[in-house]
C-alpha positions in Angstrom: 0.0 0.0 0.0 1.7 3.3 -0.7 1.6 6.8 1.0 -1.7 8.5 1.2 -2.1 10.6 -2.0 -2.2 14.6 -1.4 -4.4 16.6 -4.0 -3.4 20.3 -2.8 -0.1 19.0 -4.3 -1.7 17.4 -7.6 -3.8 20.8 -7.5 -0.3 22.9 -7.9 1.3 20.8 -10.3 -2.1 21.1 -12.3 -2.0 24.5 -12.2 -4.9 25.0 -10.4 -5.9 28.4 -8.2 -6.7 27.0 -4.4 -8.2 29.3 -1.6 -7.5 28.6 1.7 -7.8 30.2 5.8 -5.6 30.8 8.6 -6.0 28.8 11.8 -4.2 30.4 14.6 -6.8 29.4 17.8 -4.7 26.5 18.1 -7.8 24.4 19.2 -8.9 21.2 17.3 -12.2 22.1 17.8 -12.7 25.2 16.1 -10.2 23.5 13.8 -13.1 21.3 12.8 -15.7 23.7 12.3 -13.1 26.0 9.8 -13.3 22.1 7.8 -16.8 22.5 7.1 -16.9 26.3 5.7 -15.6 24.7 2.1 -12.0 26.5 1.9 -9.3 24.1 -0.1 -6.9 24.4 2.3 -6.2 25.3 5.9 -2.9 26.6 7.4 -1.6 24.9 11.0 0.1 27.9 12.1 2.7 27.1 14.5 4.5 29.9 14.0 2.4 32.8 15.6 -0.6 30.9 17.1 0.0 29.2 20.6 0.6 25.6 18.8 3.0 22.9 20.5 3.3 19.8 18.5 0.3 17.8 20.5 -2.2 20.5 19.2 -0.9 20.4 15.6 -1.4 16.5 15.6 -4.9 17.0 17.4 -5.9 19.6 14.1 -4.4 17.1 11.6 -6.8 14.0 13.3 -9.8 16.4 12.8 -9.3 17.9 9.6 -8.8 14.3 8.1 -12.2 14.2 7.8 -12.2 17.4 6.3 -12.3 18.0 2.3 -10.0 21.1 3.5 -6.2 20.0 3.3 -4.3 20.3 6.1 -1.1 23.1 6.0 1.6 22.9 8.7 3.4 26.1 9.2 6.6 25.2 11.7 7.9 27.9 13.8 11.0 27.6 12.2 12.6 25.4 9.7 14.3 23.2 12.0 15.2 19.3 10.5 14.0 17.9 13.8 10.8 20.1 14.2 9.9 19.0 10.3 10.7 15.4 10.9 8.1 15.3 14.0 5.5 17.0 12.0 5.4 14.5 8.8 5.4 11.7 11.3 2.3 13.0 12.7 1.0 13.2 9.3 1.2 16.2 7.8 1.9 16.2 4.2 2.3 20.0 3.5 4.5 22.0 5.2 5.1 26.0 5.0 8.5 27.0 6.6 8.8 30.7 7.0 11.9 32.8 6.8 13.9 31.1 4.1 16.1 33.9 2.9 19.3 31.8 0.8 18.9 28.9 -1.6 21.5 26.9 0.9 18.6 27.1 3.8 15.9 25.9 0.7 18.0 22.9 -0.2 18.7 21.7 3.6 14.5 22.0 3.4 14.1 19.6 0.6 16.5 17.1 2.7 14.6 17.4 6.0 11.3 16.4 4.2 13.0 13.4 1.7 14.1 10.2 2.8 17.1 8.8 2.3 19.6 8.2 0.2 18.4 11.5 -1.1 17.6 13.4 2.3 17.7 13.2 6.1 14.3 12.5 6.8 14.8 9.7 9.8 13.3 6.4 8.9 11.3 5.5 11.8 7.6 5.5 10.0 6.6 1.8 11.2 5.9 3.8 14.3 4.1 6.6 13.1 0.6 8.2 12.1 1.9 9.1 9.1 2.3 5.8 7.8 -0.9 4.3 9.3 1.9 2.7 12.6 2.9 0.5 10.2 -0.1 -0.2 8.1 1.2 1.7 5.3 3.9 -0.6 4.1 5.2 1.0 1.2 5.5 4.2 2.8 9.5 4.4 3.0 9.2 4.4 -0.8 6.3 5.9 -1.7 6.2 9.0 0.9 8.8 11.5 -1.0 6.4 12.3 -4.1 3.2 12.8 -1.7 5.3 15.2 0.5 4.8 19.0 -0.6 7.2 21.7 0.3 6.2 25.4 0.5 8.7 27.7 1.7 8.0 32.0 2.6 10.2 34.2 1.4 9.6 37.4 3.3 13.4 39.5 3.7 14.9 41.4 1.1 17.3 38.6 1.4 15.1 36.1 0.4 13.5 38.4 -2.5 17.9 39.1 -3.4 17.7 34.9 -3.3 15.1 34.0 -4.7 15.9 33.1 -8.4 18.7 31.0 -6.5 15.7 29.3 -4.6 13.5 28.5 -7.7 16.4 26.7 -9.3 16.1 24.2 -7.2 14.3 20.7 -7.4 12.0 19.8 -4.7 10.0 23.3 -3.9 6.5 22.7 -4.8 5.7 26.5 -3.8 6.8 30.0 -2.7 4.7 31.3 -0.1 5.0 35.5 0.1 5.3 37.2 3.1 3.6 40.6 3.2 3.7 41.5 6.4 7.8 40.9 7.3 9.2 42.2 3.9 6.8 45.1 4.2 8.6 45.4 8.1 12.3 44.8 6.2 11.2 47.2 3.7 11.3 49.9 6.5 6.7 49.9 6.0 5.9 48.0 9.1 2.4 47.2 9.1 1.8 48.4 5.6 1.7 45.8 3.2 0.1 48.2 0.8 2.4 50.7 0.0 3.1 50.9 -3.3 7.3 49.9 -3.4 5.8 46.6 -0.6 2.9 45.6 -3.7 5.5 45.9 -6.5 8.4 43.7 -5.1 5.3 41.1 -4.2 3.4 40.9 -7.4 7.1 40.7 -9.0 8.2 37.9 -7.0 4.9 36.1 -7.8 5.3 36.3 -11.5 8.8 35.2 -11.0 7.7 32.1 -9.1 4.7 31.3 -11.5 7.3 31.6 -14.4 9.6 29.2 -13.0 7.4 26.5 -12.5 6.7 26.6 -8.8 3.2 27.5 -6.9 3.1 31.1 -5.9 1.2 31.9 -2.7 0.2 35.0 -1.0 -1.9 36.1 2.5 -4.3 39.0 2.1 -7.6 40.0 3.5 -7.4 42.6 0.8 -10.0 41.5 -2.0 -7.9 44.4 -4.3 -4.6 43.0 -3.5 -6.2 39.6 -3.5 -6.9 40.3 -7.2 -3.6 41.7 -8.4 -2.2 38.2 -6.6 -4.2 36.2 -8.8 -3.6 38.5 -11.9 0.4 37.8 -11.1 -0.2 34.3 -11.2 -1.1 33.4 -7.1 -2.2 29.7 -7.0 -2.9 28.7 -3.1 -4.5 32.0 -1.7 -5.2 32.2 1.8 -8.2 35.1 2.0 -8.4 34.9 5.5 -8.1 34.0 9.7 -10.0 32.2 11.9 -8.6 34.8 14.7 -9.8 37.9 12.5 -12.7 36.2 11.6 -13.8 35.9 15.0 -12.7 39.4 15.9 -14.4 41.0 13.4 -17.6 39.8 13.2 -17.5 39.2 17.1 -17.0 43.3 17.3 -19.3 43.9 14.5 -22.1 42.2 16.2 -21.3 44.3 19.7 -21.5 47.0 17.7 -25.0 46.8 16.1 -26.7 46.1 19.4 -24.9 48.3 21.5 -25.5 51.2 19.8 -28.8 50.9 19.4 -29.2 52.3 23.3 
C-alpha cells in the first residue's frame, strides 16, 4: 500500500488556483468547524498561534475528515521540528523565513528520505504511515510530501531566483507582512514599493514553474495576486474572523441604546 495521495499537491502541479484560511486558535475544535466552511486548504500555524506539536497532531486527526487539506506552518525550519510534524501526518508544510537557496535545499533534505535526504526512517511507528499499516510508505512517501517555503526578507527576494532553481520546492509562499517590516513599511503591506516587489516575485515564481502563494484580506490586492499568477490564496483567519464579526455584532446592538 503506498503513502496517502495529497491533491493540494496534484492541485499545484495542475496549475490550479486553491483558496484557503488561517487557523491560529490553536484548538482542534474550532479546527473542525473551519473544515466544514468549504475552503481548499487550511494553514496549521505554528509559527504565531500558541501551537506545540500535540495541538498540531490533534488539528491534523480532525481535519482528516475534512475536504479542507491540512497546512503545517513550523515555527521555524528546523530538521528535527519537520521530521516530528510529517510523522504525525502532515503532508504539507510551510517553513517561514527562508532567505538563501543553501537554507531551501537543507529543506528539501529534511522532508525526503534517504539516500536523497535526512528525513529519519522511523515511520513503522508513526501516524503518518498508518503505525505500520502503510507498508510501502519508506518508498512511496517522497512524491506525496509538498514543500512550501516563505520568502519574506529582502534577502530572500535578493535569493530567490537562487531558490527557484532548485528541485523539490512545490511552492513559494510571500510574506507581506515581514518584507513590508524589512522594507522599512511595518504594518503596511500596501504601500506601493511593498505591492510591486510582491506581485514581481509572484510572477517570478509562477514563471519558473513553482506555486506562488500570497496572505491577504485585501479583496484588491487579492486580485492583483491572482492577476500575477497566485495559485494557493489564503483570503483569510479564523482569529480575525472571530474578531471581526464578534465586534461587528457588539456593535449593532450596543449602539442601538
Amino acid at each position: 500500500m503506498p503513502a496517502p495521495h495529497n491533491p493540494f499537491k496534484k492541485a499545484l502541479k495542475n496549475g490550479e488556483t486553491v483558496f484557503g484560511c488561517w487557523l491560529g486558535l490553536a484548538d482542534n475544535f474550532s479546527a473542525e468547524l473551519m473544515g466544514t466552511a468549504g475552503f481548499d486548504w487550511l494553514v496549521i500555524d505554528g509559527e504565531h498561534g500558541p501551537n506545540d506539536l500535540r495541538s498540531i497532531l490533534a488539528q491534523l486527526q480532525v481535519l482528516e475528515a475534512s475536504d479542507s487539506h491540512a497546512v503545517v506552518r513550523v515555527p521555524i525550519g528546523e530538521t528535527y521540528m519537520i521530521k516530528q510534524i510529517l510523522d504525525a501526518g502532515a503532508q504539507t508544510v510551510l517553513v517561514p523565513m527562508v532567505d538563501s537557496a543553501e537554507q531551501a535545499a537543507q529543506l528539501v533534505r529534511d522532508v525526503t528520505y534517504p539516500p536523497h535526504g535526512d528525513r529519519g526512517v522511523g515511520y513503522a511507528l508513526t501516524r503518518a504511515a498508518r503505525f505500520s499499516e502503510i507498508a510501502d510508505y519508506g518508498t512511496t512517501a517522497d512524491a506525496q510530501i509538498c514543500l512550501l517555503v516563505q520568502v519574506e526578507s529582502a534577502k530572500g527576494i535578493a535569493a530567490l531566483d537562487d531558490i527557484l532553481a532548485l528541485d523539490g520546492i512545490d511552492g513559494v509562499f510571500i510574506g507581506p507582512a515581514d518584507l513590508a517590516a524589512d522594507m522599512g513599511h511595518m504594518g503596511n503591506a500596501l504601500h506601493a514599493d511593498v505591492q510591486s516587489v510582491i506581485m514581481d516575485a509572484l510572477r517570478r515564481v509562477r514563471a519558473a514553474g513553482k506555486a506562488p502563494g500570497i496572505l491577504s484580506t485585501h479583496d484588491p490586492m487579492t486580485e492583483n495576486a491572482l492577476e500575477a499568477g497566485a495559485q494557493f490564496v489564503a483570503v483569510g483567519a479564523d482569529v480575525l474572523l472571530l474578531k471581526r464579526n464578534a465586534q461587528a455584532l457588539s456593535a449593532k446592538w450596543k449602539n442601538k441604546n
